[in-house]
C-alpha positions in Angstrom: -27.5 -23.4 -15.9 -25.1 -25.0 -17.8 -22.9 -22.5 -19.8 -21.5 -23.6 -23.4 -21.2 -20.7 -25.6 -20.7 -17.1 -25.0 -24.3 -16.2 -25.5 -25.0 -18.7 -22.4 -22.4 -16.8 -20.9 -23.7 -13.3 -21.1 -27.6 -14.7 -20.9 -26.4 -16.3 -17.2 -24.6 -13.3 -16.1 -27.6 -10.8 -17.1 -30.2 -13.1 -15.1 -27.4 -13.2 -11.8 -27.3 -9.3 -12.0 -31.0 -8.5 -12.4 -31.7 -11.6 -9.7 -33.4 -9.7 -6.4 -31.2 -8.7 -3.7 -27.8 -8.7 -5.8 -25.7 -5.4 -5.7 -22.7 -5.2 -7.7 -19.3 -4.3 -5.5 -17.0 -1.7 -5.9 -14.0 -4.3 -5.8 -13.6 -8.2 -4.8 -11.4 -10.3 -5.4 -10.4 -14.3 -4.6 -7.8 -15.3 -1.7 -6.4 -17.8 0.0 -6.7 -17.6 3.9 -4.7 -19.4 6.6 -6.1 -19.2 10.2 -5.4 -20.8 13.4 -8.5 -22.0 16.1 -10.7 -19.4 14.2 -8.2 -16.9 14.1 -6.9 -15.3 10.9 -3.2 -15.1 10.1 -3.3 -13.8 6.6 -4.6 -13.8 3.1 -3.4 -13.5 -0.3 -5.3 -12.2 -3.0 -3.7 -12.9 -6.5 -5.6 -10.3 -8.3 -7.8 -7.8 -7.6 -10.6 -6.4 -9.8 -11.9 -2.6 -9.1 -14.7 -1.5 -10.9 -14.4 -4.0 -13.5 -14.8 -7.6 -14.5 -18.8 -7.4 -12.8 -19.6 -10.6 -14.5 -17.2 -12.5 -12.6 -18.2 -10.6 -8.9 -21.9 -11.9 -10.0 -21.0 -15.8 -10.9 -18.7 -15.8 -7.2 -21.2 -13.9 -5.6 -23.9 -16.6 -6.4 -21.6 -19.7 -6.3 -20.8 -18.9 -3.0 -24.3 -17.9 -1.3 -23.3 -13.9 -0.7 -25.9 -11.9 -0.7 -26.3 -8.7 0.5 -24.3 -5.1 -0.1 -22.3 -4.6 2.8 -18.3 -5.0 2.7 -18.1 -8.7 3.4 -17.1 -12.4 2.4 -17.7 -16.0 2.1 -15.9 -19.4 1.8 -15.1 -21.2 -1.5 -14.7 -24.8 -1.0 -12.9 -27.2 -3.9 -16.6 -28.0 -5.3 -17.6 -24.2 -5.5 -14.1 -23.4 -7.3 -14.3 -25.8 -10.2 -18.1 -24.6 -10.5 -16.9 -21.3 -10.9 -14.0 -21.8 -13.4 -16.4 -24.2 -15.5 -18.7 -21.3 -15.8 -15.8 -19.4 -17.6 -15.9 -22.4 -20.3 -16.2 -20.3 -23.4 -12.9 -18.6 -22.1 -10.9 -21.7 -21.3 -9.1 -21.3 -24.7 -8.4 -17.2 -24.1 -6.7 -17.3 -20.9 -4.7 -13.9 -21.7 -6.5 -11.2 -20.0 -8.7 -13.6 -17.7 -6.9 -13.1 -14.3 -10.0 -14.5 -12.2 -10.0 -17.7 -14.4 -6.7 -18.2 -13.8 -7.0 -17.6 -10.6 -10.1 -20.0 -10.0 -8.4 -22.8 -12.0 -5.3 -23.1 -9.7 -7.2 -22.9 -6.8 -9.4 -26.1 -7.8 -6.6 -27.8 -8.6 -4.3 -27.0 -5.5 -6.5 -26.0 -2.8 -6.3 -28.1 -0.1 -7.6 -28.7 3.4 -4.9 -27.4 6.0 -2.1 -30.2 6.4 0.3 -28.0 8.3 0.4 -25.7 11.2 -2.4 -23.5 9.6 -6.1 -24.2 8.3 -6.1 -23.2 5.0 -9.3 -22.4 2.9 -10.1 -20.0 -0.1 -12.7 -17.0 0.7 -14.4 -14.3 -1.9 -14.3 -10.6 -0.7 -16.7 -7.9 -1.8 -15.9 -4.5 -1.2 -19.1 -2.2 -1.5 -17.9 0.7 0.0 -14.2 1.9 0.5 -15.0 4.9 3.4 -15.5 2.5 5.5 -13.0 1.4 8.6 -11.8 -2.2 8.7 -13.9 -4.1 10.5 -11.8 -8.0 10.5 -8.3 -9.0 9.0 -10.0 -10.2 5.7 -10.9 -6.5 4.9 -7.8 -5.6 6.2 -5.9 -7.6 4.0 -8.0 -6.8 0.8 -7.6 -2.9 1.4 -3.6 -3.8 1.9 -3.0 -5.9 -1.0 -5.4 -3.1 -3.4 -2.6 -0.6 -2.4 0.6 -2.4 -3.3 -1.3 -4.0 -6.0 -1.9 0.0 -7.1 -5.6 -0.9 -7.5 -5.9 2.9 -5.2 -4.0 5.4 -3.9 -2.5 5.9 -0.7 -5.9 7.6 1.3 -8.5 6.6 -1.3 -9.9 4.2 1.0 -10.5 4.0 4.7 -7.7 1.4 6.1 -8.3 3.0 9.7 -8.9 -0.1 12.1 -6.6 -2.1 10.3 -4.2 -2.1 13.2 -6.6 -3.6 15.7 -8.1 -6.0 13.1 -4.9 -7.7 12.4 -3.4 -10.6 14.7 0.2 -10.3 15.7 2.0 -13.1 13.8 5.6 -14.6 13.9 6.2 -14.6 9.8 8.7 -17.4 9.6 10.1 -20.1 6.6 6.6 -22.0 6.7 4.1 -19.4 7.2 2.7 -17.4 9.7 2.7 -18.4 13.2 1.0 -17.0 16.3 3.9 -16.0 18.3 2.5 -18.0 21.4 3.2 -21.7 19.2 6.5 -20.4 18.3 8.5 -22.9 20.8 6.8 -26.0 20.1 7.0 -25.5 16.1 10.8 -24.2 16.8 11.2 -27.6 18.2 9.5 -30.1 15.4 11.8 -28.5 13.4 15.2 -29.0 15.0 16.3 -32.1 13.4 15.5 -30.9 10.0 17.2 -29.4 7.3 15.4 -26.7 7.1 15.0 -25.6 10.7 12.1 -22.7 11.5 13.3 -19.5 11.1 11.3 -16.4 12.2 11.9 -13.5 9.9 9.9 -10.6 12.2 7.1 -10.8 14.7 4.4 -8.2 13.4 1.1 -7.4 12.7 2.6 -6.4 8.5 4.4 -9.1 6.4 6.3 -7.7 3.9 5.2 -6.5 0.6 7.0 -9.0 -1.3 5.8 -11.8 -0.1 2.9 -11.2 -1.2 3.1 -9.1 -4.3 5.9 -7.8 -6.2 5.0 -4.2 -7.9 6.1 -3.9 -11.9 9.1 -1.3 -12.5 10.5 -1.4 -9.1 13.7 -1.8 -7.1 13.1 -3.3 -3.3 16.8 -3.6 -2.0 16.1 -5.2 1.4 12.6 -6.8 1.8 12.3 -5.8 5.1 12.0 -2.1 4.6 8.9 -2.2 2.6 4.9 -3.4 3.9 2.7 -5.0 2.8 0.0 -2.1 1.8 2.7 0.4 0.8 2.3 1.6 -2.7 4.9 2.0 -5.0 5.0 3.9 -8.1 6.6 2.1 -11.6 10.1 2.9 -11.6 10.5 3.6 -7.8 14.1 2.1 -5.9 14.1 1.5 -2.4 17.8 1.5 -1.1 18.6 -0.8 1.9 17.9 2.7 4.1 14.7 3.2 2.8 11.5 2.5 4.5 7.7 2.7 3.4 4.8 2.3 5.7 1.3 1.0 4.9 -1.0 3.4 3.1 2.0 5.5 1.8 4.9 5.4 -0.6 5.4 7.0 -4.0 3.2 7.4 -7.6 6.0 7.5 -9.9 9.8 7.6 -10.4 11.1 7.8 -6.9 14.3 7.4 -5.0 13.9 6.5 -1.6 16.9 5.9 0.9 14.6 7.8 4.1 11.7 7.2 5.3 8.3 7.4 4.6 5.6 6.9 7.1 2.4 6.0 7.5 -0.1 8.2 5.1 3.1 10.2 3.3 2.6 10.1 -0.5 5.9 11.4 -3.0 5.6 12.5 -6.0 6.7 11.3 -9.2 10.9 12.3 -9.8 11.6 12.9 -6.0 14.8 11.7 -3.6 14.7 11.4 -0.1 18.1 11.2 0.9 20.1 8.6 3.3 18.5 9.0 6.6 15.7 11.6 5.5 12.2 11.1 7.2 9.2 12.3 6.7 6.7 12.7 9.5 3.9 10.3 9.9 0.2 10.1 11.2 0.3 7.0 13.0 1.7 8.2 16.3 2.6 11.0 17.7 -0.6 12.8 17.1 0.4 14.6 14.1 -3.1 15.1 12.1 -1.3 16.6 9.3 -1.6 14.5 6.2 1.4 15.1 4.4 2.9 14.9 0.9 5.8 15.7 -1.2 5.6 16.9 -4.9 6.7 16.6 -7.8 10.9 16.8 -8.7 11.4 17.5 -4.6 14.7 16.6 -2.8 15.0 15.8 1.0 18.7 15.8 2.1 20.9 13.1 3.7 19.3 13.2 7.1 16.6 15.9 6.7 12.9 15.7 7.3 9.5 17.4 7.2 6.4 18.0 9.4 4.7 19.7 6.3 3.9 18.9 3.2 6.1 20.0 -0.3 4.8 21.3 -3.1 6.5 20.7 -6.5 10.3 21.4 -6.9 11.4 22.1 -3.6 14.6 20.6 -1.5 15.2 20.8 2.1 19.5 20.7 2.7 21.0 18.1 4.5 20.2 17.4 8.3 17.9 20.0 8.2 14.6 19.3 9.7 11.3 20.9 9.7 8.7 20.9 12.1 4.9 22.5 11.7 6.3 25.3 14.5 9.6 25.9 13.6 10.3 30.0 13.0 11.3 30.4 9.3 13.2 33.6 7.7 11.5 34.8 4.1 13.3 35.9 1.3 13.5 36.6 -2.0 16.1 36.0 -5.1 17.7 39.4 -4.5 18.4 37.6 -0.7 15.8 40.6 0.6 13.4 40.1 3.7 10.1 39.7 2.5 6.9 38.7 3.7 4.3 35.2 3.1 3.2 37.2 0.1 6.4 38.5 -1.7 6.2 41.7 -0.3 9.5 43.0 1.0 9.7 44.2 4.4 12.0 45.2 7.1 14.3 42.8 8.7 12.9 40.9 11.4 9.3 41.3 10.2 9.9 38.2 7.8 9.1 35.5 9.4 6.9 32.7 9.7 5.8 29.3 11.4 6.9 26.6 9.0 3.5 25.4 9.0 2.2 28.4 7.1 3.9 27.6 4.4 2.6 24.2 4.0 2.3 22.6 0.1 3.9 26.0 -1.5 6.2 25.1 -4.6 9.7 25.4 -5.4 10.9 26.3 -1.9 14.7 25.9 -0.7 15.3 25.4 2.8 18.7 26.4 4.1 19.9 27.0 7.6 22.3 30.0 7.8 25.6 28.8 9.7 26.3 31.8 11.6 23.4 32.9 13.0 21.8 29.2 13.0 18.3 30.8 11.4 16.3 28.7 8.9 15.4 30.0 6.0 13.0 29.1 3.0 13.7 31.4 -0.8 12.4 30.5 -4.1 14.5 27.2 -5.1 16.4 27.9 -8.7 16.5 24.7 -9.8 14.6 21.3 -9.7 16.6 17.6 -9.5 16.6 15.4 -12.2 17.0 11.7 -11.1 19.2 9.6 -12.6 17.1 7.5 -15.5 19.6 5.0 -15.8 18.3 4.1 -11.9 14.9 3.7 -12.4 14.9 1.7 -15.5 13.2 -1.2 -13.3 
């Protein structure tokens, strides 16, 4: 059908949707993949859509022969990409707002067949179902580049697997490289001006090469993956870190670390050298977060989770088992429920108190005891620092 006016528009989108076997997706989104002998090195996706722009999933969907309503994806050729940005053709003149037709129109005009190291093509990913594990780096990367594109939240979809679906990859000054060709490209490039250069060899580029989130500060571009999520008006200091499927949801000051599945809360600081414990090895099962207005001290860390307005002192670390001392304001023993009690009879694993609010953690320098009382006060970060 040829499409000349918005009423063609909406007339062929209605009979794509109500065709048989179609089933609108949860998200999709348009990328360009480079692979390698059938291997997959990567794949950007300039923009994502998440519940919305369903007219657009239908046209690609049908352009491109997918059918079906399982988490999946198909190949775009130069053709199939002008198609598609020609059925936007009432648009043409409105590109504000129209990500996917911007999208589609650079693609037909620059997407080539691969010239260099790397096969390059364009693919169309539908997502039907988030729950599910990663099944093949094209999922992998979609699920990735949703979180740092803050489409989701750290944990609101299943990016299990992703670490055996990904290929390990030398990311260097032109491209991604399977480690294994590294020699033989090093060499080609010897005489040139711009000789290869090999960044890191990993299974995670970096966030910013592939995305660059509003409102933020990324000091040293190594420090951050791709699949983190960072909150507007978040700074990363050169110390910081952020793993995939973690990071921060608001104003954030981050000079520790944050690993895999840790989420921050809006206003916190984790100081120079802090850490926060991880699920990605080490068999820690507990997901863990930090609130609201919390402070981690230089070097200090946590095997449980924060609730809102609490700090930990510097170099002070706790762990899920670690014996904790209770008290109160009036610096008397009391028990997990406020009650006061006798000395000695105050105590509990760290664990226990897992997710309270407005807790200070202090160790006591003569008898080397940890202890956690109601914190007085709550940080305020600098605003001038997260004007991004």
């Amino acid at each position: 059908m040829q499409v000349k006016t918005l009423e063609d528009f909406k007339a062929h989108v209605k009979s794509l949707q109500e065709a048989e076997g179609y089933a609108r997706p949860l998200a999709f989104g348009v990328g360009v993949r480079r692979s390698k002998g059938g291997k997959t090195l990567d794949v950007t996706f300039p923009h994502l859509n998440k519940e919305s722009n369903y007219g657009s999933a239908a046209i690609l969907a049908s352009i491109s022969g997918f059918t079906g309503g399982s988490n999946g994806f198909a190949t775009l050729d130069r053709a199939q990409l002008a198609q598609a940005y020609e059925t936007f053709a009432p648009y043409h003149h409105e590109t504000e707002g129209h990500f996917n037709m911007k999208v589609l129109k650079t693609l037909s005009e620059v997407a080539r067949d691969g010239e260099g190291y790397a096969d390059v093509d364009v693919i169309v990913y539908f997502l039907f179902d988030g729950s599910q594990p990663v099944q093949d780096p094209e999922e992998a990367y979609f699920k990735l580049q949703s979180l740092s594109q803050r489409l989701v939240k750290p944990h609101e979809w299943n990016v299990n697997g992703a670490f055996g679906a990904l290929n390990n990859v030398a990311w260097t000054n032109y491209g991604p490289i399977f480690p294994e060709d590294i020699n033989d490209i090093r060499l080609k490039y010897l005489f040139s001006e711009r000789p290869l250069q090999v960044s890191h060899v990993d299974k995670f580029p970096y966030l910013v090469d592939y995305h660059l989130p509003s409102g933020c500060r990324i000091t040293s571009n190594s420090q951050v993956r791709l699949g983190a999520h960072l909150g507007e008006g978040t700074t990363v200091m050169p110390a910081g870190y952020i793993n995939f499927n973690a990071g921060t949801l608001g104003h954030a000051m981050v000079e520790g670390r944050i690993s895999g599945g840790v989420v921050v809360g809006n206003d916190s600081d984790l100081g120079g050298g802090a850490s926060v414990m991880g699920t990605l090895s080490g068999g820690n099962k507990n997901v863990i977060s930090i609130g609201e207005k919390c402070l981690l001290g230089a070097n200090a860390g946590t095997g449980i989770s924060l609730g809102f307005g609490c700090t930990i002192e510097a170099g002070l670390y706790i762990t899920g088992g670690m014996k904790v001392y209770l008290y109160n304001t009036e610096k008397q023993p009391v028990d997990i429920d406020g009650n006061v009690v006798e000395a000695g009879k105050n105590t509990v694993k760290a664990i226990e108190l897992n997710g309270r609010d407005r807790m200070l953690f202090i160790r006591d320098s003569r008898t080397g005891h940890v202890i956690c009382k109601p914190n007085p006060k709550t940080i305020e970060l600098n605003a001038e620092l997260h004007k991004n």
